[in-house]
N, C-alpha and C positions, 0 to 999 in steps of 0.2 A: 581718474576724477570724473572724466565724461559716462563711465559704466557707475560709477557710485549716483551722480547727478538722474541719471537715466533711472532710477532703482528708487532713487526718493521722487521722481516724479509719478512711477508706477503707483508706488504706497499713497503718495497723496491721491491721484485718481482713483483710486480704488476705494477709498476712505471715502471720498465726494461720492461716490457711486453707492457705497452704501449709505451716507446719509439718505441720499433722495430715497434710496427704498424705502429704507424706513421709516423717513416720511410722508411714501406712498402708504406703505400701510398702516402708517396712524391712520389716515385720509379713509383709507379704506375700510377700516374697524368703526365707525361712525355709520353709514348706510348697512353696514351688516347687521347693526345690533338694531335699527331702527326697522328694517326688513324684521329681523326676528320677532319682532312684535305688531309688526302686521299679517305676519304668517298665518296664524293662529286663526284672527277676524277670517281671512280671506277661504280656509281651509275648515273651520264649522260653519261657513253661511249658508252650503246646501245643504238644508233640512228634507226630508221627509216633506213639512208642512208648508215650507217655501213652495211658491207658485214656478213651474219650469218655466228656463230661462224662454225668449222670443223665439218661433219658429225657425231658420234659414234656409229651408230647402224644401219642396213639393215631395210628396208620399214616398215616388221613387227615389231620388235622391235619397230621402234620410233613411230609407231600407237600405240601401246601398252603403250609404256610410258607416249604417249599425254593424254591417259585416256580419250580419245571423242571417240573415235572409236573402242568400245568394240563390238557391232553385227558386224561392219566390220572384224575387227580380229577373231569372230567366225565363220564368215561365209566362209571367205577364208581357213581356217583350214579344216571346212566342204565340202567345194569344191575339197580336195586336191591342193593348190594353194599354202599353204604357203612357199614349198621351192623351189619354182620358185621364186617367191618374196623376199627369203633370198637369191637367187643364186647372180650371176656378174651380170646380166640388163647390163647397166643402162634402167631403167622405170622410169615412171612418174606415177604419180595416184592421180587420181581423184577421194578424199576422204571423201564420204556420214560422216557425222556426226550420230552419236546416233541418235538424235532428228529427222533426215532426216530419218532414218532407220524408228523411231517410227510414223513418219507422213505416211507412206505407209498406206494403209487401212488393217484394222484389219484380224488378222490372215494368210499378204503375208507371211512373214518371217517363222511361223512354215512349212507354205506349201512350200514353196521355201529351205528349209533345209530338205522337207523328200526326195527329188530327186536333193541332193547336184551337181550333176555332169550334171545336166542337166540345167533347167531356169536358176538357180543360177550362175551357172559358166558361163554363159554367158552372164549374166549381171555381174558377177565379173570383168570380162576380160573386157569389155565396162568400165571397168573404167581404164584402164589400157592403157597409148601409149609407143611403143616402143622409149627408148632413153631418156636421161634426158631432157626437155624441162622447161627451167627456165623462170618466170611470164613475162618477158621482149619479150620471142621468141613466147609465148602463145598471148601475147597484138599485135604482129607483125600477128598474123595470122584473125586478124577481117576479117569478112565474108567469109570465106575458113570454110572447111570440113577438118576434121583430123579422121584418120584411124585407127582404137583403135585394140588390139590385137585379138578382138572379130571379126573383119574383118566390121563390122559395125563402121559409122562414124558418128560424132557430127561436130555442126557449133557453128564457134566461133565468140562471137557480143562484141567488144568496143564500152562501151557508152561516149560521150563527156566529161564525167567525171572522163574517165578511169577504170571506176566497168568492169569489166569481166563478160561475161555469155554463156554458150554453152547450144543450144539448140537441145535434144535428134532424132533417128529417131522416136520418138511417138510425136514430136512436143511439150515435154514438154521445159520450160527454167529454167536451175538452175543457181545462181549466184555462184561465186566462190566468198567465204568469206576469204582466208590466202591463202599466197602463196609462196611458196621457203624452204617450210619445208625439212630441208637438210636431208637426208639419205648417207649411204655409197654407195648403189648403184642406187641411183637416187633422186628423189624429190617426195616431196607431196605436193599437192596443196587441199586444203577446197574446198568442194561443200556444199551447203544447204538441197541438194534435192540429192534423186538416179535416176540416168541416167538408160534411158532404151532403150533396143534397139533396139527396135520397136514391 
């Protein structure tokens, strides 16, 4: 009797125990389906033609976070540069990718970081213009010369398609691949290639 007793109280708590489940999950099928329709809003709001979100980080920083521009953040550190570029600016920068660092011919980069303050920084600063210039006032400067911090300047070419490209004093051309990367004290714009300054 005490084993039969013991057997229906098992069945009964177990029966309570699924109730409340599954009246957790009715509970829970209400926020899911109300989520599923704000998915949607929240997942096309970033347009193209939307204005980017608020800055939260100074130039270094947000290179750092992009995680593309690791030899650039080492090499500005190298240069002594980086707290100018965390200072007030606003700056612009014109930002070599990895890939653009690693396309330089073999072995520029270790020679170019043993005399940090010398080539380096001034092709550091060659990527650098005073003042925030946003992709719109850079598109507005086709066939003009812009004045980099380096005191050396690049020419800047719109093509009929709108691509961007500024071509160095060594007469190379690099395209600008992204542009309006917001910072607190200025912007980043993508290059392909490292500008150099003659």
């Amino acid at each position: 009797m005490r084993a039969r007793t013991l057997r229906v109280a098992i069945v009964v708590a177990a029966l309570c125990v699924l109730a409340a489940a599954c009246g957790d999950d009715a509970a829970d099928t209400a926020p899911a389906t109300e989520a599923s329709t704000v998915a949607p809003t929240v997942t096309e709001a970033p347009m193209t033609t939307v204005a980017p979100s608020p800055a939260a980080a100074d130039i270094v920083d947000t290179a750092v976070a992009a995680g593309d521009f690791t030899t650039l953040v080492t090499a500005v550190k190298a240069a002594g540069l980086e707290q100018t570029l965390r200072g007030e600016g606003p700056f612009t920068v014109f930002a070599p990718t990895d890939d653009a660092f690693a396309a330089l011919p073999a072995g520029t980069i270790d020679t170019l970081l043993k005399d940090p303050t010398g080539d380096l920084s001034s092709i550091l600063t060659y990527h650098v213009v005073a003042g925030a210039v946003p992709a719109a006032d850079v598109a507005a400067l086709d066939g003009k010369n812009v004045t980099t911090v380096n005191g050396a300047t690049f020419r800047v070419a719109v093509a009929d398609d709108g691509s961007v490209s500024l071509t160095d004093a060594a007469g190379n051309r690099v395209a600008v691949v992204a542009t309006d990367v917001p910072a607190t004290n200025g912007v980043i714009h993508v290059i392909d290639a490292v500008l150099l300054p003659g």
